[in-house]
N, C-alpha and C positions, 0 to 999 in steps of 0.2 A: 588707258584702261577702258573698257567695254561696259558699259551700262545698260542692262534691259529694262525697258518703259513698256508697261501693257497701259494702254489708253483705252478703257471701254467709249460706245458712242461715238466713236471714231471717225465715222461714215456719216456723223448729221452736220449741220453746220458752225457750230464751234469748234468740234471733233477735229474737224478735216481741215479746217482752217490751220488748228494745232497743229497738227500731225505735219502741212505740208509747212508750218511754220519754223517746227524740229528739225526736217529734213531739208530744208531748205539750205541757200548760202548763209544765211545767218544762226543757222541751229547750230547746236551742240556737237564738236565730231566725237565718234566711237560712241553716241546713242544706236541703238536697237529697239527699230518702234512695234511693237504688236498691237494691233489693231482688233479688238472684241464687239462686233459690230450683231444687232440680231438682223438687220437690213428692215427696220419694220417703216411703216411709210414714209417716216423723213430721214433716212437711212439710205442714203441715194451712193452707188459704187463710184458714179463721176465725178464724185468729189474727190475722190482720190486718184483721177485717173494721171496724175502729174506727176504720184510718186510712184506706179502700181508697181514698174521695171525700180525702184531705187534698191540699192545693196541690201538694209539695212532697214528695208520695210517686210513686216508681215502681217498676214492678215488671215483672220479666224471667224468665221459665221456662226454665231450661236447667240444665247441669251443668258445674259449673267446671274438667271435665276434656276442654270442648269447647275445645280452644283459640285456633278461628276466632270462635265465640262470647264466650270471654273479653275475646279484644281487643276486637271491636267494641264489648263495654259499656267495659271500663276506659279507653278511650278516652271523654276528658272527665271523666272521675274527677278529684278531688283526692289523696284518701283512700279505705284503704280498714280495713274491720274482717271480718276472717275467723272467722265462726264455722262455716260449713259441714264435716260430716263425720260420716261414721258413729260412732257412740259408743257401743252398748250393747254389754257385755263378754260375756255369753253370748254376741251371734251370732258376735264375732267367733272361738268357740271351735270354732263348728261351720263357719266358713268365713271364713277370714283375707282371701282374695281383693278381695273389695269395701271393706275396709279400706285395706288396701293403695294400690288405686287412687283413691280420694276423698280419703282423707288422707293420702299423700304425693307423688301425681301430681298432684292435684288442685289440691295447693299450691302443686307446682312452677309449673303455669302458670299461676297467679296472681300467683307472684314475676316470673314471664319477663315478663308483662304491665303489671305494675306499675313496673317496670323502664323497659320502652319507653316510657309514658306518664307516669313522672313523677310515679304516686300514693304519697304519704307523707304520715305515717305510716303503715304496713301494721300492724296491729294482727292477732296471730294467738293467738286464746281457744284456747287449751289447756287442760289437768289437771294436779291434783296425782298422779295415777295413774303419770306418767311417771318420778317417783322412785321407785317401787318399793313396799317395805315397811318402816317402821319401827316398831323395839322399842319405845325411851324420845325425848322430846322431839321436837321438829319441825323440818321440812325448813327451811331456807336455800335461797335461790336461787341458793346458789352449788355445792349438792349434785351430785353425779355422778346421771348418770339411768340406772336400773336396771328397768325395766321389763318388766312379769310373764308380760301379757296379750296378745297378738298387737293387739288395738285401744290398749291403752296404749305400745304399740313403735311402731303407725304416728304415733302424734300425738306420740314423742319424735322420730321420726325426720322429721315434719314441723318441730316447734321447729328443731332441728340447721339443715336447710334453711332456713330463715327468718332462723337468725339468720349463718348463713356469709354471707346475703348483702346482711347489714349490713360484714360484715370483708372481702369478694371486691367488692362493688360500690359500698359506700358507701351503701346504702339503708337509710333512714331504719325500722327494725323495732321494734318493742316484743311483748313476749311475756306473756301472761298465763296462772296455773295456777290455778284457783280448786279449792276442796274442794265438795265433793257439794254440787247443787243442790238444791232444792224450791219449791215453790211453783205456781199456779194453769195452765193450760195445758201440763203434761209430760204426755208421750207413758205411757199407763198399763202399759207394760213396765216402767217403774222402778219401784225397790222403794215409794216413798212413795204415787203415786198407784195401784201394782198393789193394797197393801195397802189401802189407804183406798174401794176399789172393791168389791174382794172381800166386804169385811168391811160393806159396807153393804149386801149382798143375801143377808147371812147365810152365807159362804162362807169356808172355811178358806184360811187364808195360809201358804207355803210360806216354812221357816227354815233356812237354809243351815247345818248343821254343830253346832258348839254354841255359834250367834248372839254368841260372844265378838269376832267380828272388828270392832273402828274404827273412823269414818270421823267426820271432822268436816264440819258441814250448815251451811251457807250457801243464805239467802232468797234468790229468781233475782233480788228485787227490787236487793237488797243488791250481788246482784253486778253487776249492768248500769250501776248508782252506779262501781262498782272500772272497767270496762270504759273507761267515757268518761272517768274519772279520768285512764286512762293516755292513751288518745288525745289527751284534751287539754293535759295537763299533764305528762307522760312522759318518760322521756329515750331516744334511740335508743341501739339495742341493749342493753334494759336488759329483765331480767326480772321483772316483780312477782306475788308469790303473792297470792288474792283468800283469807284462808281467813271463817269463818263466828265462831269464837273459840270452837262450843260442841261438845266431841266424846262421843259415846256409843257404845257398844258395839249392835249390831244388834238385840240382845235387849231394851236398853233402849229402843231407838226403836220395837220391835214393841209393848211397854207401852204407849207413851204414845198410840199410831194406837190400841191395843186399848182405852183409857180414852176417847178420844178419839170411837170408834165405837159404843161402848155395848157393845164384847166384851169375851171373858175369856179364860185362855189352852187352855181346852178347842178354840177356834176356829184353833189355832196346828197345823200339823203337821212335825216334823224332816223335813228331806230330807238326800240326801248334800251332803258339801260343792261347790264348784265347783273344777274344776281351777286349780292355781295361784293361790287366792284369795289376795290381799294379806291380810294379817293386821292392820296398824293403819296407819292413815293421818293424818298432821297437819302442815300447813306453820304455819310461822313468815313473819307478814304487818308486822314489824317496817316495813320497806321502803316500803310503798304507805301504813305509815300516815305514818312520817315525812316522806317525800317527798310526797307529794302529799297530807297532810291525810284520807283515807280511812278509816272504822270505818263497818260492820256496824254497822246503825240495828236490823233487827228480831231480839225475841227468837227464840229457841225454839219457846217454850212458847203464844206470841203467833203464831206464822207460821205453826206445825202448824192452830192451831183456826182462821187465816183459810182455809186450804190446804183441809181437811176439810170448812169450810162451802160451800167453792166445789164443790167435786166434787160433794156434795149439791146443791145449785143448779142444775149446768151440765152433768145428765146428759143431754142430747141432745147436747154434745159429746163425752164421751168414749164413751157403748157403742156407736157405731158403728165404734171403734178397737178393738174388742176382738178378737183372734184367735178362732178358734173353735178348743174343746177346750183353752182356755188354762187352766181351773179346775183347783185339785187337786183330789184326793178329799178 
């Protein structure tokens, strides 16, 4: 039996990682992947250039806040998996606006759309951003959402949407927060491959405050495993946290890129902190693993040195993604 899967965001770096994860030897056979990509700057087409020729791929240019466009693709959908949306928390400090409308409009009329046609599971990839900040121990999916970041408000306030309209319309939703990603194809704004970049053309890396702040790392490989976990095996209106199991402190992961890069911490330079920065971050993945059998296959220590060999390898992809005047002093 044939399945259609529209994947917005297709084209960014979880997106494509998915997608080439579906189509892959190890995906799903008789999936049908549609691909809703708007190409906006971390929307890169060479992500997908592995599956461009597959059967069983297609692919649509537009923005999921067209909503004449929407329908005409979710129509004939079965399924759909939402990863589209703006994500990087600096921009959204210096302008909330495009946030706003991609990640909460944008959602909106992909629920109105999904709705009419019928596609469910709606699978909507979120963060663990959307809890906030915690001291001691880690989040539950059952935590109140306290969100810091004008980009971690629009994708709570996305969730919220998604899942009212499991309780308002009976559609079939599933919600995912996964903890910081990494791995090969990210957009070189994030910290893992801005640093991994820098630091191999002999350039200082910028440290937020005094690098004390949390965050637990999850492989994108790892998480795109949690992804179709829920899709396929899920329950409606249920929330599963994707976390990674290994948390370090920022100063600790600039160590390990600085061992990692052949630097040392003379290459390292403080900056001021960022407004409203979270302070520690860690879910509790109790949930995804009892329920559906799911763990976080790669290490650390193992994902960093494949991560680092790729960037090394695959510099005709990323320096043309580089801003200009992006280097610190």
């Amino acid at each position: 039996m044939t399945t259609h899967l529209l994947v917005t965001g297709g084209a960014g770096f979880i997106g494509s990682h998915y997608v080439r994860h579906l189509l892959g030897p190890e995906g799903p056979p008789g999936l049908v992947v549609t691909v809703l990509d708007a190409l906006s700057y971390a929307g890169n087409p060479a992500n997908l250039a592995t599956v461009r020729d597959h059967p069983r791929y297609r692919f649509v240019h537009g923005d999921i806040c067209d909503a004449a466009l929407v329908d005409r693709v979710m129509a004939g959908q079965d399924q759909v998996v939402h990863l589209a949306a703006e994500s990087h928390v600096d921009r959204s400090l210096i302008d909330a606006s495009a946030f706003v409308r991609t990640n909460v409009h944008g959602t909106q009329t992909l629920l109105d759309a999904a709705r009419r046609h019928d596609a469910a599971p709606f699978v909507q990839v979120s963060t663990d951003e959307v809890y906030g900040s915690i001291e001691h121990g880690s989040w539950t999916e059952d935590e109140p959402l306290r969100p810091n970041s004008p980009y971690s408000a629009s994708k709570a306030s996305a969730d919220l949407l998604v899942l009212a309209h499991h309780v308002s319309h009976g559609l079939d939703v599933r919600v995912t927060r996964c903890s910081n990603n990494y791995g090969p194809h990210q957009f070189p704004e994030k910290l893992v491959p801005r640093f991994i970049t820098l630091l191999m053309d002999g350039h200082r890396v910028p440290l937020y405050g005094d690098g004390l702040h949390v965050r637990e790392w999850l492989h994108v490989d790892d998480h795109v495993r949690g992804i179709e976990a829920v899709r396929t095996r899920g329950r409606a209106g249920r929330v599963y946290n994707i976390g990674g199991g290994t948390t370090l402190s920022n100063r600790e992961l600039v160590g390990l890129l600085l061992e990692a890069c052949g630097a040392d911490w003379s290459s390292v330079v403080h900056v001021e902190d960022r407004k409203g920065h979270d302070r520690r971050y860690s879910v509790d993945s109790t949930r995804i693993r009892r329920e559906l059998g799911f763990a976080p296959a790669t290490g650390l220590a193992e994902g960093l040195a494949a991560t680092v060999a790729w960037y090394r390898a695959n510099r005709s992809w990323w320096e043309p993604l580089l801003p200009a005047g992006s280097l610190p002093a």
